[in-house]
C-alpha positions as CSV (number, residue, x, y, z in Angstrom):
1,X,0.0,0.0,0.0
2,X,1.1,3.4,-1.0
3,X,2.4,5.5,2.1
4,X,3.1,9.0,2.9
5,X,5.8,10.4,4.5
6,X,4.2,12.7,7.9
7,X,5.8,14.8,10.8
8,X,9.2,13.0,12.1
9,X,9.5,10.9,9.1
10,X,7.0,8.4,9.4
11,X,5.3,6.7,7.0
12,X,1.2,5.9,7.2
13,X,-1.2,4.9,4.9
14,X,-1.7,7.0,2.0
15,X,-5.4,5.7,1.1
16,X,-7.3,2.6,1.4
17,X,-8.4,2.9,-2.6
18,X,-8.8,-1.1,-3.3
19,X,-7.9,-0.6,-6.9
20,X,-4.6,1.2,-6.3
21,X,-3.7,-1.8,-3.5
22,X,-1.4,-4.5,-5.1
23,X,-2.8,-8.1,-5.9
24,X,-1.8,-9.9,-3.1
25,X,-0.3,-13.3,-3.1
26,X,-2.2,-16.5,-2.7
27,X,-1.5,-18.0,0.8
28,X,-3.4,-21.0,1.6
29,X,-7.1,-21.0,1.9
30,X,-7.2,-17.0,0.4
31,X,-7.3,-19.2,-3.2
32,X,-11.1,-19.4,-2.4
33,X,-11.7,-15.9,-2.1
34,X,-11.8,-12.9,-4.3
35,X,-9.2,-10.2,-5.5
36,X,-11.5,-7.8,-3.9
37,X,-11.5,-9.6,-0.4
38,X,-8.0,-10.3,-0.2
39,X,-7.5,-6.3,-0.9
40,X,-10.2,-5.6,2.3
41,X,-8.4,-8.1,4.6
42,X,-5.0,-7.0,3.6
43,X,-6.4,-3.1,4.3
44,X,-8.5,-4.5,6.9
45,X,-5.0,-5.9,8.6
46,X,-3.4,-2.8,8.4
47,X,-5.1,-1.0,10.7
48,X,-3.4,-1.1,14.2
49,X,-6.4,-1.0,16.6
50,X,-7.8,-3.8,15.1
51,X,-4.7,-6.1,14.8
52,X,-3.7,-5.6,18.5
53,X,-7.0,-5.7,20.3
54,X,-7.1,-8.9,18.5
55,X,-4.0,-9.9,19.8
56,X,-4.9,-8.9,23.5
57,X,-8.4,-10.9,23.5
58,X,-6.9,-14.0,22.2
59,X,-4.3,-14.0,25.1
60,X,-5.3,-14.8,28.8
61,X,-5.3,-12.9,31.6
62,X,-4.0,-9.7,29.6
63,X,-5.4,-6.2,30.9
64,X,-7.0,-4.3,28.5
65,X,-6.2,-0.6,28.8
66,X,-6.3,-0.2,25.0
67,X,-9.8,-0.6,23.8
68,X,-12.1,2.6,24.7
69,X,-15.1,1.0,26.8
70,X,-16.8,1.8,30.0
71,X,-16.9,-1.1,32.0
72,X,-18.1,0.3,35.1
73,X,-21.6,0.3,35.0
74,X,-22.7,-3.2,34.2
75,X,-24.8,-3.8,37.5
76,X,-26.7,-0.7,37.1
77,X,-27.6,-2.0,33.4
78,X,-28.2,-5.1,34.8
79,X,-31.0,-4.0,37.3
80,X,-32.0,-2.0,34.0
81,X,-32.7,-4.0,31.4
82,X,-34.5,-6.1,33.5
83,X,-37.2,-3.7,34.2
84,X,-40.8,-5.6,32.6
85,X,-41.4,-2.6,30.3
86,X,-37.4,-3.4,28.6
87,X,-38.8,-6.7,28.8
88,X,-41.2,-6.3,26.6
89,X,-41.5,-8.5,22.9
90,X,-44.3,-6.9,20.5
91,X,-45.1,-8.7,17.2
92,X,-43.9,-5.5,15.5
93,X,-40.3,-6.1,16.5
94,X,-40.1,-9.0,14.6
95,X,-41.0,-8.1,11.6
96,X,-39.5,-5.6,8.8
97,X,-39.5,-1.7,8.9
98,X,-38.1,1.4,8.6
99,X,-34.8,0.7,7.3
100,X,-33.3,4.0,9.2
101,X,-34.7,3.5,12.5
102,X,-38.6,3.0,13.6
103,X,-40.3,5.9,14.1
104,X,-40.8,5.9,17.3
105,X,-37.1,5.2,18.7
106,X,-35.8,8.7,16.0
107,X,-38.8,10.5,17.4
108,X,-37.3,9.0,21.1
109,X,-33.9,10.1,20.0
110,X,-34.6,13.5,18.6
111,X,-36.3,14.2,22.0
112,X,-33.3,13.1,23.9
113,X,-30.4,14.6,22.0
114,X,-32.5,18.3,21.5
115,X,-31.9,18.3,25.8
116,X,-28.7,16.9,25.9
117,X,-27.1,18.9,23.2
118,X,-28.8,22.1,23.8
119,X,-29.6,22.2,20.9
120,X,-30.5,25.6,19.4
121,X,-34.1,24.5,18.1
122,X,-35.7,21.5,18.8
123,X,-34.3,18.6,16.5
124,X,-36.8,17.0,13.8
125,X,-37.1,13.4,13.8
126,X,-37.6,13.2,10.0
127,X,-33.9,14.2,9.9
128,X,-32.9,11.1,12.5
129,X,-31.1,8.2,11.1
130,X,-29.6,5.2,12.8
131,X,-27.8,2.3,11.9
132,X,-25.3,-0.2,13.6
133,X,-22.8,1.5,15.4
134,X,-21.1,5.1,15.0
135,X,-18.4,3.7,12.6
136,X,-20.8,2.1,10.2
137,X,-22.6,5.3,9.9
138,X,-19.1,7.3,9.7
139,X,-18.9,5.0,6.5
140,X,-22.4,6.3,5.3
141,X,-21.5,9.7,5.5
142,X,-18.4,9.5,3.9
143,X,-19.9,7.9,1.1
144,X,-22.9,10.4,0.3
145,X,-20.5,12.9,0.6
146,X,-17.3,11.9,-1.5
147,X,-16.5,10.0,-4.0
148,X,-13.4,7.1,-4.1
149,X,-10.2,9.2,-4.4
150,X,-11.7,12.3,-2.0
151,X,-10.6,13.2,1.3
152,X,-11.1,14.2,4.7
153,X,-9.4,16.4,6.3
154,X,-8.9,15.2,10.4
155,X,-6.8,16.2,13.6
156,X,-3.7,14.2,14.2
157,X,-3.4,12.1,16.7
158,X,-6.4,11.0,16.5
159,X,-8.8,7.4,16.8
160,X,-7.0,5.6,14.2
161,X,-10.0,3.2,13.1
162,X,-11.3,6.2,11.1
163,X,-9.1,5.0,8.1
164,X,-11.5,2.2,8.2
165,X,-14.5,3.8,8.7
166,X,-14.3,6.3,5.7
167,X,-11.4,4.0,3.7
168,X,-12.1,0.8,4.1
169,X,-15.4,0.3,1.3
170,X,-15.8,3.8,0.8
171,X,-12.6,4.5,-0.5
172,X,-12.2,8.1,0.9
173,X,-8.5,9.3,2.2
174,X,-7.2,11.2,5.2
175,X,-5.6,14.0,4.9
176,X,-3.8,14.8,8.8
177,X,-4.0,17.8,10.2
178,X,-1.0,17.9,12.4
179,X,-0.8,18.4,16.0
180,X,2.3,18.0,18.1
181,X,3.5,18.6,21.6
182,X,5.7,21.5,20.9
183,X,3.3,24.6,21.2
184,X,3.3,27.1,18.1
185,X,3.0,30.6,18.0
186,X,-1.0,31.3,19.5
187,X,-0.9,28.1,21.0
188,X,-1.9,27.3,25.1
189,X,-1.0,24.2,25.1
190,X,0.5,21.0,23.6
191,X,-1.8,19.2,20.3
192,X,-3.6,22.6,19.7
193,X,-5.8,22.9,16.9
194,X,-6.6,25.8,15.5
195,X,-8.6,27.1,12.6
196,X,-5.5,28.3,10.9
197,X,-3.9,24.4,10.8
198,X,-7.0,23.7,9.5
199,X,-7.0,25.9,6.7
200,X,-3.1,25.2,5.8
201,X,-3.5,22.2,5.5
202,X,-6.7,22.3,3.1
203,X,-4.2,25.0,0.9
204,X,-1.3,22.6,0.8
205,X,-3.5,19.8,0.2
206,X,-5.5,21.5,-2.5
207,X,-2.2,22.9,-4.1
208,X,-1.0,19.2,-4.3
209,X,-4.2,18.7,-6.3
210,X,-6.0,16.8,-3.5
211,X,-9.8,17.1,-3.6
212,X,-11.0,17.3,-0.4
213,X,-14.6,17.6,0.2
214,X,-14.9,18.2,4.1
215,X,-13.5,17.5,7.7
216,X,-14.1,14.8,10.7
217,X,-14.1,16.0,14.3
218,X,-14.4,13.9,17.1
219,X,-15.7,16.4,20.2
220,X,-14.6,15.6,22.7
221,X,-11.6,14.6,21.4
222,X,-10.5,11.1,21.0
223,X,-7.2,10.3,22.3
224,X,-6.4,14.0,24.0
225,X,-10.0,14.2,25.9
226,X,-10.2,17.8,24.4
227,X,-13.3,19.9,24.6
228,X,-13.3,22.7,21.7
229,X,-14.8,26.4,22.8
230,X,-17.5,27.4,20.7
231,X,-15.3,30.1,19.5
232,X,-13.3,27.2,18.0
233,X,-16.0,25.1,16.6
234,X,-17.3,28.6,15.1
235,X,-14.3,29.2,13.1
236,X,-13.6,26.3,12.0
237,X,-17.2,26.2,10.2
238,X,-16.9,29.4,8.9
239,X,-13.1,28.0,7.3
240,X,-15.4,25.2,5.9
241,X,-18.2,27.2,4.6
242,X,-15.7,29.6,2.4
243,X,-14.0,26.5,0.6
244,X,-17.4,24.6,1.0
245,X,-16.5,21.9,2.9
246,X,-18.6,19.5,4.9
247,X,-18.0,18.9,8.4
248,X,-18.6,15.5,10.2
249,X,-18.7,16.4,13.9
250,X,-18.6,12.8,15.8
251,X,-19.7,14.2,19.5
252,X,-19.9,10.1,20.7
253,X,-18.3,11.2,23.9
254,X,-20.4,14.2,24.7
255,X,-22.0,12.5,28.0
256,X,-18.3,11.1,29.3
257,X,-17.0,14.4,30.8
258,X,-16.8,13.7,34.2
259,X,-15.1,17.3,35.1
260,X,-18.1,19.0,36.4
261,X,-16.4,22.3,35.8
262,X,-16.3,21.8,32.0
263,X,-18.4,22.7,29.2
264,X,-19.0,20.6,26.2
265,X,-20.2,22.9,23.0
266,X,-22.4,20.6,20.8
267,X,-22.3,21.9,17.1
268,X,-26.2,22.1,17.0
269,X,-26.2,24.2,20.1
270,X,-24.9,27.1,18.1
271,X,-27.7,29.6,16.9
272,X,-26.2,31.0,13.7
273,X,-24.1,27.9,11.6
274,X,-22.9,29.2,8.7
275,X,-23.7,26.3,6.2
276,X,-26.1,23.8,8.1
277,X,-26.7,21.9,4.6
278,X,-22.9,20.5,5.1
279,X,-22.6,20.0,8.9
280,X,-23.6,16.2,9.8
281,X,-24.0,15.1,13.5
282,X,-23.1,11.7,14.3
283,X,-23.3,10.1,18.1
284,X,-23.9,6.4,19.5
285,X,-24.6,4.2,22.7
286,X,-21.1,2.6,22.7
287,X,-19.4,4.9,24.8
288,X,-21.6,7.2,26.5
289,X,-24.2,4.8,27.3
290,X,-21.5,1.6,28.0
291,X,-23.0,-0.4,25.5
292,X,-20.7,-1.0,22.7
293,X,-22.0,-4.5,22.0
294,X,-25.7,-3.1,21.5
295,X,-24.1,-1.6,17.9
296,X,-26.4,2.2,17.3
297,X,-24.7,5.0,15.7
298,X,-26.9,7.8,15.4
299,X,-26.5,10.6,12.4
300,X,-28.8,13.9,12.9
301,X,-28.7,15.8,9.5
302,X,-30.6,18.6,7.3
303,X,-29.6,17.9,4.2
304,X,-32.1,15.9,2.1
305,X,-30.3,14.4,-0.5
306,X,-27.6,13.1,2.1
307,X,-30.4,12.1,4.3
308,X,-32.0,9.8,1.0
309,X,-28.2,8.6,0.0
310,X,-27.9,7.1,3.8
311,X,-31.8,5.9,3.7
312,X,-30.7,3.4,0.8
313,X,-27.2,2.3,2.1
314,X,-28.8,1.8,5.6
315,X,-29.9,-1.3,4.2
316,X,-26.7,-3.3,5.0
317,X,-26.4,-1.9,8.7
318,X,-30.2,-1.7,10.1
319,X,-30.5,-2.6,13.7
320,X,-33.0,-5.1,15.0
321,X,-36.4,-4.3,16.3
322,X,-35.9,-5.6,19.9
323,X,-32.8,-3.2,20.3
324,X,-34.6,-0.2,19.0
325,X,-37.1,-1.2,21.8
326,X,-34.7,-1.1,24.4
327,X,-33.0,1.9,23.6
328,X,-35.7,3.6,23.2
329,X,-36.9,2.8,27.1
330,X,-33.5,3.8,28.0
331,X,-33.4,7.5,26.6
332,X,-37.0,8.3,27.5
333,X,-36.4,7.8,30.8
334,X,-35.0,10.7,32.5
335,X,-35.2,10.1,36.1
336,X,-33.3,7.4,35.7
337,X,-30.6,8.9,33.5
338,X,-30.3,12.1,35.9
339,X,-30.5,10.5,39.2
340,X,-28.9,7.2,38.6
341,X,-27.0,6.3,35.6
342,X,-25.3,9.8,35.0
343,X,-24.0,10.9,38.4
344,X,-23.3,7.0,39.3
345,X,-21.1,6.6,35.8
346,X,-19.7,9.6,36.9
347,X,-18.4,9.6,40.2
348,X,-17.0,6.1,39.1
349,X,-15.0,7.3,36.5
350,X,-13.7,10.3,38.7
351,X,-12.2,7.4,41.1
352,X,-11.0,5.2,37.9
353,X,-9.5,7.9,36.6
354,X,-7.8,9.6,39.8
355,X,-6.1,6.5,40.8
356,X,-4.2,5.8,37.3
357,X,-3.2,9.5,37.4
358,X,-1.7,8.4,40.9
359,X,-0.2,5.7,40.1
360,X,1.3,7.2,36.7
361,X,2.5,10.3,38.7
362,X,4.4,8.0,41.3
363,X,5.8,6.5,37.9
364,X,7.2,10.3,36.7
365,X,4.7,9.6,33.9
366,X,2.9,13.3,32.9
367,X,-0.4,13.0,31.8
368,X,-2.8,15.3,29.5
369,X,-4.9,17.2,32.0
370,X,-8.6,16.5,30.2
371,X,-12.3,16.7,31.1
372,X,-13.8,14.0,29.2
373,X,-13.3,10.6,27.5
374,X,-12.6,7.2,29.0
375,X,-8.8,7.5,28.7
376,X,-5.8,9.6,29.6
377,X,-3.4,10.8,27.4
378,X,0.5,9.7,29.0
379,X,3.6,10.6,28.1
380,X,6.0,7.6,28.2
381,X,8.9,9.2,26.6
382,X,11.6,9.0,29.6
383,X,11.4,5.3,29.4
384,X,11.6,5.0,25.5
385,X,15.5,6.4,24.5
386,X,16.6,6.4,22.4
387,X,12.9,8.2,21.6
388,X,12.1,7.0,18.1
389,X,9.3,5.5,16.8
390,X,10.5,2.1,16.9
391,X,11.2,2.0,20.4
392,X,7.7,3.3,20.9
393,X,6.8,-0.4,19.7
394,X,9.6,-2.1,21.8
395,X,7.8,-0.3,24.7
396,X,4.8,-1.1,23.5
397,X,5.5,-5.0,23.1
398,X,6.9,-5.4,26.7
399,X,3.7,-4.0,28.2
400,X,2.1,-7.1,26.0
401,X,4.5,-9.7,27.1
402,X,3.9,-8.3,31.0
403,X,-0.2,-9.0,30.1
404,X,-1.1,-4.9,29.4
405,X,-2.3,-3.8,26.7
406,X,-2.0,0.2,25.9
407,X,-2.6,1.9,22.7
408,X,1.0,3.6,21.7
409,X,0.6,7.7,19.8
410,X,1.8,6.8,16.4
411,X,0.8,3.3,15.6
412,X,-3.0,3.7,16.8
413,X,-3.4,7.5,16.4
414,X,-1.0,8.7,13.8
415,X,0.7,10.8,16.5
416,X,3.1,12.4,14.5
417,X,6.2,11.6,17.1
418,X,6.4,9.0,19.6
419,X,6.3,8.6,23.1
420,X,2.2,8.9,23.9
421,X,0.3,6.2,24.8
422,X,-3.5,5.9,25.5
423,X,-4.8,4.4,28.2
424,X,-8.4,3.5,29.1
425,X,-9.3,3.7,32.8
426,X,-12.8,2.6,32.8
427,X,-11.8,-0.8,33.8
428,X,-12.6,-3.4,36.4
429,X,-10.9,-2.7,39.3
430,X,-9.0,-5.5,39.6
431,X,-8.0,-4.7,36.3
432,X,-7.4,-1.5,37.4
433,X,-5.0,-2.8,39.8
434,X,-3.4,-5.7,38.3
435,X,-2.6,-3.6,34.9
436,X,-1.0,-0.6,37.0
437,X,0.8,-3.0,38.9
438,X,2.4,-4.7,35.8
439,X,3.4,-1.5,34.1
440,X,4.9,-0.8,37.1
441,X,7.2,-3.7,36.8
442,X,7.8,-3.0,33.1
443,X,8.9,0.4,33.4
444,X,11.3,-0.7,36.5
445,X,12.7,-3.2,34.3
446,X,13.4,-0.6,31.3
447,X,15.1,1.8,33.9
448,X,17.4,-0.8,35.1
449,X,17.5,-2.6,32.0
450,X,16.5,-0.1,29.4
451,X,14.4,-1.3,26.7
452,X,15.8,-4.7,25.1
453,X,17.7,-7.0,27.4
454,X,21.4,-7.9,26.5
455,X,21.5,-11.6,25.9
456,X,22.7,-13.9,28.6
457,X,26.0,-15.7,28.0
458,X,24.6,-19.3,28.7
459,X,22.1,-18.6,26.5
460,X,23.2,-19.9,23.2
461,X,21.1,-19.4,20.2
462,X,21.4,-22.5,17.6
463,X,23.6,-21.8,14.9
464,X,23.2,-23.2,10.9
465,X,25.0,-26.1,11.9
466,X,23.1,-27.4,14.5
467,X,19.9,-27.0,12.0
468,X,21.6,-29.2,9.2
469,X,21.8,-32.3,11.4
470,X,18.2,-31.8,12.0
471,X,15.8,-33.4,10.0
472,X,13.0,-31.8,9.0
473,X,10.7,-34.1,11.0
474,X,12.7,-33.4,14.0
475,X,11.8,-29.4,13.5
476,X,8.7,-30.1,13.4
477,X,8.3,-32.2,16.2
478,X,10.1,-30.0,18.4
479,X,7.4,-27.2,17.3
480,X,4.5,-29.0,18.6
481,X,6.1,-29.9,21.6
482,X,6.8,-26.5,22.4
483,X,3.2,-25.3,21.4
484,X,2.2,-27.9,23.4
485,X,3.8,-26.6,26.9
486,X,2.0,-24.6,28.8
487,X,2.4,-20.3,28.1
488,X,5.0,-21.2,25.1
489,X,3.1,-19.1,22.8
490,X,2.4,-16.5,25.0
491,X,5.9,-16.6,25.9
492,X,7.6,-16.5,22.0
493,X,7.6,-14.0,19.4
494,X,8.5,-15.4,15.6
495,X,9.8,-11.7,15.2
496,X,12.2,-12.0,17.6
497,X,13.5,-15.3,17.3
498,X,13.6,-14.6,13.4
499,X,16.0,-11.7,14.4
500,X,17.9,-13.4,16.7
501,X,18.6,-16.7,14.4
502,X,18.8,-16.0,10.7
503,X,20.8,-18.6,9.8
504,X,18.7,-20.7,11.3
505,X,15.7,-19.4,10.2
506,X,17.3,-19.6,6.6
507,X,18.0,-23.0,6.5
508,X,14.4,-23.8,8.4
509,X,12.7,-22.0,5.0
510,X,14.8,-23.8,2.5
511,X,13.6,-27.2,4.2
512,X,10.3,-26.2,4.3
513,X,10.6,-25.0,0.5
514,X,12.1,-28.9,-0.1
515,X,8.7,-30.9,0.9
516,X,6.4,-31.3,-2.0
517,X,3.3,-28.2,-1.1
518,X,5.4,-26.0,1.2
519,X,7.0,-22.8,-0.1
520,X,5.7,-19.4,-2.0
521,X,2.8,-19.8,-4.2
């Protein structure tokens, strides 16, 4: 896949176009499959978040501090959805209808998000649509809007699935506006963004001959846990409405500020927006509600035509009838959501939160001082020297082998230089406990140590010669052995012993290439 060349010299995905992606080579059961599905797993694969959250939920016992869910609140839900009117089964909820939501849940929803948002006027549930989860609908929005080839423009670091969402099937590229943490001239602070970046890089884009047709914000921001002023929001539309861009304001974390003293801006709380025909609204249950695994993204939107282009590719992504149901009991209740699930998710994520800053701060670890969003923003960069962006990973691939998993800056977020890793607090607290506790013990090791161990002297790594007198039955057998004692796998890397014996690795491929079926096809 083509790359580009960002801040610091390092390379990320230029576009996830599947007719510019190489044909990729045949490797055993992909002969059954398509050109086209190899070029989506192969993109698909790409993607950071989604290759090492799989990696941490096939190993046991690992500590997730990497993927953003609330896991605190499970026993209020619990008492919850067990309430007889969630209960509930109707004959209509088993049976086909409005692609885009029921009538009654975007009615529900409009209701909800006109008092939550503050919105300016009441919101119209004609202009409600909701489909399975906030990426999918990212997706649906990026394709009424653009067309293969055309880009978005989005703040750097930021949530690094995005190149799926709006790359993956509908072919749009990111263009990164760069933040860093060395403050330019206007800034207050560390990863500022500003109207101005915005617009430079739209000019240098453009002047590139880039076609970009609009911008995707995540407010609050995900990874900083930024809230942006009005004023901020403001001028970035009016930067959009002179070069008529559409903006794609992703507020999915706009109930997750837990600093009572802040104040979140929602883009339809602003009286006078400059070109409401291209500003798009989309929110969701996964993180603000705690219920990633119920899948509802929500898109609130004037404009007609986009509106009819995300009625027919809805099709593919409608959610089920009983889950419209329950939601739908869930946001029309607002005792409930004021005097128990708010202030109790809350006050729990004020704890969460203050004891990882603790612990961090006992580790000489700075952290981002935010108001919102289920993670902090850390700043490993005294334990990673020298600092470049492959260390990041060595850092990052201790914490795995000590069971943590944390989402390192450049990798998951395009962090345009290393150092930053995100961490999710709203754990269990064991988890809580047990992950702290292990980083702990990694970060002692890499002061003592620093990052990669030097080889002990009785450890001997097999040379060439000791693999020529091997058969290649005995390889093998000594492979399943291994695979078959307890933790091996858990406990080996084929990176790392492929760097430490390439002779042996050499002569291990030329063997395999020997037996009739093995080998490159």
């Amino acid at each position: 896949m083509d790359s580009e060349v960002g801040q610091g010299g390092i390379d990320r995905p230029k576009s996830f176009n599947m007719a510019v992606v190489e044909k990729p080579q045949i490797v055993g059961s992909q002969q059954f499959i398509s050109d086209r599905a190899k070029q989506i797993c192969k993109a698909r694969g790409e993607i950071f978040l989604n290759t090492a959250a799989g990696r941490a939920w096939r190993i046991k016992g690992i500590v997730d501090f990497g993927v953003s869910e609330n896991k605190l609140m499970f026993d209020v839900f619990e008492k919850k959805l067990a309430e007889p009117k969630i209960q509930t089964l109707a004959p209509h909820m088993l049976f086909y209808d409005v692609m885009a939501g029921n009538l009654r849940f975007r009615g529900a929803l409009a209701e909800f998000l006109t008092e939550r948002l503050n919105a300016a006027k009441p919101l119209d549930p004609k202009n409600v649509r909701v489909c399975n989860g906030a990426g999918p609908m990212m997706e649906l929005v990026a394709s009424s809007i653009g067309d293969p080839g055309d880009c978005l423009m989005m703040p750097m670091p930021c949530y690094g699935g995005v190149f799926w969402d709006v790359g993956g099937r509908a072919e749009i590229n990111v263009v990164p506006v760069h933040l860093t943490s060395k403050m330019e001239e206007g800034d207050t602070m560390p990863f500022q963004l500003t109207a101005k970046k915005i617009e430079d890089t739209y000019n240098k884009a453009t002047a590139e001959g880039k076609k970009i047709v609009g911008i995707l914000l995540i407010n609050p921001h995900n990874p900083l846990g930024d809230i942006y002023s009005a004023e901020l929001i403001m001028d970035i539309l009016n930067v959009c409405h002179r070069h008529s861009l559409h903006v794609i304001m992703d507020e999915i974390y706009m109930m997750s500020i837990f600093d009572t003293e802040a104040k979140f801006t929602s883009v339809l709380s602003l009286p006078n927006i400059p070109d409401p025909q291209r500003v798009h609204l989309v929110w969701g249950f996964a993180k603000d509600f705690c219920m990633s695994g119920m899948r509802c993204g929500v898109l609130y939107s004037v404009n007609e035509a986009v509106n009819k282009a995300v009625d027919a590719l809805v099709y593919f992504n409608m959610i089920p009838g009983p889950i419209q149901h329950v939601l739908t009991e869930i946001v029309l209740d607002k005792e409930w959501l004021d005097n128990v699930f708010i202030p109790t998710k809350y006050s729990r994520m004020r704890e969460a939160r203050s004891y990882m800053c603790d612990k961090l701060s006992a580790l000489g670890i700075p952290v981002r001082k935010s108001p919102s969003g289920l993670y902090i923003w850390a700043d490993f960069r005294k334990y990673i020297q020298p600092l470049t962006p492959e260390n990041e990973l060595v850092l990052f691939e201790k914490f795995m082998d000590a069971g943590v998993y944390l989402t390192p800056g450049i990798e998951a977020f395009n962090c345009g230089e290393p150092g930053f890793f995100r961490m999710v607090f709203t754990v269990y607290r064991d988890h809580l406990e047990v992950g702290m506790e292990r980083i702990a013990a990694v970060l002692k090791d890499c002061a003592e140590n620093g990052l990669t161990k030097p080889q002990a002297d009785n450890a001997e790594a097999p040379t060439s010669a000791d693999v020529k007198e091997e058969s290649l039955e005995d390889l093998l057998g000594l492979l399943q052995g291994r695979i078959s004692s307890s933790g091996w796998l858990e406990e080996t890397r084929t990176q790392n012993w492929a760097t430490q014996n390439p002779e042996a690795l050499e002569q291990f491929k030329q063997a395999m290439k020997s037996q009739e079926g093995f080998g490159d096809k």
